[in-house]
N, C-alpha and C positions, 0 to 999 in steps of 0.2 A: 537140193540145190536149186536156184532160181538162176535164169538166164534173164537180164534185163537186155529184152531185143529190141529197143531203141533209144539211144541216149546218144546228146548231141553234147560229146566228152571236151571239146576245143570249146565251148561255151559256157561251160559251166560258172556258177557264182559261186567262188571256194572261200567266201569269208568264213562260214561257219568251220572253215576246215584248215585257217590260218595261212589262205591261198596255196594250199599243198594240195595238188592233183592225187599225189601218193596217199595223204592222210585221206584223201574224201574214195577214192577206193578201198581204201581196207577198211572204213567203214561200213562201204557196202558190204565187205567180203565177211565181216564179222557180222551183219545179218544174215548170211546166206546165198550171198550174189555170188555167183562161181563164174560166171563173162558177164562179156558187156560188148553189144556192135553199137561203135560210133559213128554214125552215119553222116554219107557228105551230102552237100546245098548244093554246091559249086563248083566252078573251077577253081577260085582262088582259098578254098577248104581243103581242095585233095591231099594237098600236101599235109596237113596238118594232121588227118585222120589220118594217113597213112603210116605218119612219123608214131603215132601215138600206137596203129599196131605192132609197130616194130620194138616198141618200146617195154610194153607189157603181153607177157603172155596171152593173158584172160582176157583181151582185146584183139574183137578184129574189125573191119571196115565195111564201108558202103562206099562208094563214087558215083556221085549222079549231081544233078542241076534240080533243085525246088522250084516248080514253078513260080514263086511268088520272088525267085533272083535269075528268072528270064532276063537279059536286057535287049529292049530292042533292037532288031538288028545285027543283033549278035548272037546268033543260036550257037547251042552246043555243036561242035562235030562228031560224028560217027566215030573218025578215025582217032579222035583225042580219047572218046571215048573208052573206045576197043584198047587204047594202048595203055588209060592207068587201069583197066579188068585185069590187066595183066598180073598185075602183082601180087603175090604169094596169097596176101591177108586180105586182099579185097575179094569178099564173099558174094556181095550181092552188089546191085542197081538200084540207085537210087538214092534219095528220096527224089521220086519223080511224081506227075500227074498230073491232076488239074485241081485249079482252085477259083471257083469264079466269084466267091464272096468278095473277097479283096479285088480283086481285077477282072472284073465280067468282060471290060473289052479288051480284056489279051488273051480271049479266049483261044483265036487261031494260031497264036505264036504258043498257046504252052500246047496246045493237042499237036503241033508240028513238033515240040519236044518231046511228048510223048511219046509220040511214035518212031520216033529216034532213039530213046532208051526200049521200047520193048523191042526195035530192030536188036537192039543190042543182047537183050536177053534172049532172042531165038538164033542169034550165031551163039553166043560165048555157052548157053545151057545154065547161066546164074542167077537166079532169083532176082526177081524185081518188086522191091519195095515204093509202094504207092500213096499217096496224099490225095485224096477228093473231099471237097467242100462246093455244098452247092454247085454240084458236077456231075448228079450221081447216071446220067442217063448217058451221058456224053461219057464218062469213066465207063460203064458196061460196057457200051458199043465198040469203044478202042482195045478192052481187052478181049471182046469175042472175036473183033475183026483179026488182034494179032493171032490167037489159037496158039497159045505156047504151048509147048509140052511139056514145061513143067510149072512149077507152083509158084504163088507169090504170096505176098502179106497186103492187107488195105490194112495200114497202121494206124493207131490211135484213132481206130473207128467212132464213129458218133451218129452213124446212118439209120435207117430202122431194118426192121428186121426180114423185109422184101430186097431189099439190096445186099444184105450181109447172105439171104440164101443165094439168091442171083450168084454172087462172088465164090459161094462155096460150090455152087453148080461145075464153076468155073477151074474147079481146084484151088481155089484160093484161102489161104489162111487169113483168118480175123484177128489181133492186135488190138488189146484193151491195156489204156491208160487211165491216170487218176481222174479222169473226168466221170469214170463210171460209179465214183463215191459222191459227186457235188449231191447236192440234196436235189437240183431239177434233172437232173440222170433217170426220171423212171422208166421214160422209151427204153436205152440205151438199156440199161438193167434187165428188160425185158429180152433185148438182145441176147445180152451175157449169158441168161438161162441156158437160153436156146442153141448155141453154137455149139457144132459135137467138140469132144472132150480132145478128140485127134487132132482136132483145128484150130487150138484157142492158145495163144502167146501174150504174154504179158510185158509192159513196157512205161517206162516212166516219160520218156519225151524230154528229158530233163536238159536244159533245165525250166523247164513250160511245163505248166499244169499239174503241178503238185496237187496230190490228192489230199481229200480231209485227213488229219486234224490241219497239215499243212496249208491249203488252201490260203493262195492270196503271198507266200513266202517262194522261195529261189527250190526249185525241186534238185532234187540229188539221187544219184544212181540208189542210191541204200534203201527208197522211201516204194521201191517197187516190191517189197514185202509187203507195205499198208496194199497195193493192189492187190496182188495175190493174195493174201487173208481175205479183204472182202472177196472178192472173186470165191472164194472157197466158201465160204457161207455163205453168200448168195446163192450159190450152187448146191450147197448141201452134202459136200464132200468136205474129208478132213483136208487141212493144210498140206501134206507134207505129201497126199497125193495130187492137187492141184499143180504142187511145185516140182515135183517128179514128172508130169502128163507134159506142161509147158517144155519143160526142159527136154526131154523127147521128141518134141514136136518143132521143139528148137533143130535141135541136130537135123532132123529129117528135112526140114524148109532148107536149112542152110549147112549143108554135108561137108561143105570147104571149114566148115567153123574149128576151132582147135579146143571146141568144149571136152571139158574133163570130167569124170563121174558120169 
């Protein structure tokens, strides 16, 4: 079974699936996908991700604010925060972090969010899922400053492989998407090698960055097998242990999750 541990489900492009949410999951489910965490941006997403775990089993949540839907002036609250963690299916924090490709000068409004979702993860004890781009020094420094006591994911990693051990120093789990198939992925590739087998989660980002043959097409929860395959022959392990190790490594990141098998 494969756990696709990030998929942004309230986004998705379901024409290939005749705009059925239900058709474009059992799609995935009949390649192998057994969950799916739909991760929140925002405030004005929580609702949506939430609705969608109540909806489906095999789906649970994230609630958090993406740094690149900061708005000025209007930072997340704490206490809004702390209050949708509360609910049943929301597992983790996040997607949160920094991103200073896109917005180098909001740089201090997203590290003040920052540090408001990892406040968040050293009260509640829930995993906090992370986004750095062009951030990687300033992303260490805010994760060693908070010192969680427990684990996190840097998802749809793209860093090299000084930062990903930094991260794993840290307890942190690594998170590989289809970008680790593009044909200019040989850093990244090199990463993939190296990340222990304890620590490594697989994730489509969907619907952003479909992997080859997809490339450049609307990505779908189902297409996190083409990762996982590569990942396994990159690696030199059969499939069916790749996707066994992730899915382990799923539960144990994320113990709230309502994985089956």
């Amino acid at each position: 079974m494969l756990v696709d541990s990030h998929c942004h489900l309230d986004r998705l492009d379901l024409s290939a699936h005749g705009g059925s949410l239900d058709a474009a999951l059992g799609a995935a489910r009949a390649r192998g996908v057994g969950h799916f965490l739909c991760i929140g941006v925002s405030a004005d997403n929580a609702a949506a991700v939430k609705a969608l775990a109540e909806r489906y089993a095999d789906v649970d949540c994230s609630i958090g604010v993406h740094p690149l839907d900061l708005e000025p002036g209007s930072q997340p609250l704490l206490d809004w925060l702390l209050g949708e963690l509360q609910h049943p299916h929301v597992v983790a924090i996040g997607e949160t972090g920094l991103d200073y490709h896109y917005e180098p000068d909001a740089a201090q409004m997203q590290q003040q969010s920052f540090r408001l979702h990892l406040e968040a993860a050293r009260i509640t004890g829930k995993p906090v899922i992370v986004h750095t781009r062009a951030a990687r020094a300033d992303t260490l420094a805010l994760l060693r400053d908070a010192a969680l006591p427990q684990a996190g994911v840097l998802h749809c990693f793209t860093e090299d492989w000084e930062m990903a051990r930094a991260a794993l120093d840290l307890g942190f789990y690594i998170s590989l998407s289809g970008i680790v198939t593009f044909r200019n992925a040989d850093a990244l590739r090199e990463v993939a090698r190296q990340v222990p087998a304890d620590r490594l989660l697989v994730e489509t980002d969907a619907p952003y960055l479909a992997p080859i043959p997809y490339r450049g097409k609307a990505n779908l929860p189902q297409y996190v097998r083409e990762v996982a395959e590569f990942l396994a022959q990159l690696r030199g392990v059969p499939f069916e242990a790749l996707a066994e190790q992730t899915t382990e490594n799923f539960k144990r990141l994320f113990p709230l999750a309502r994985v089956c098998g």
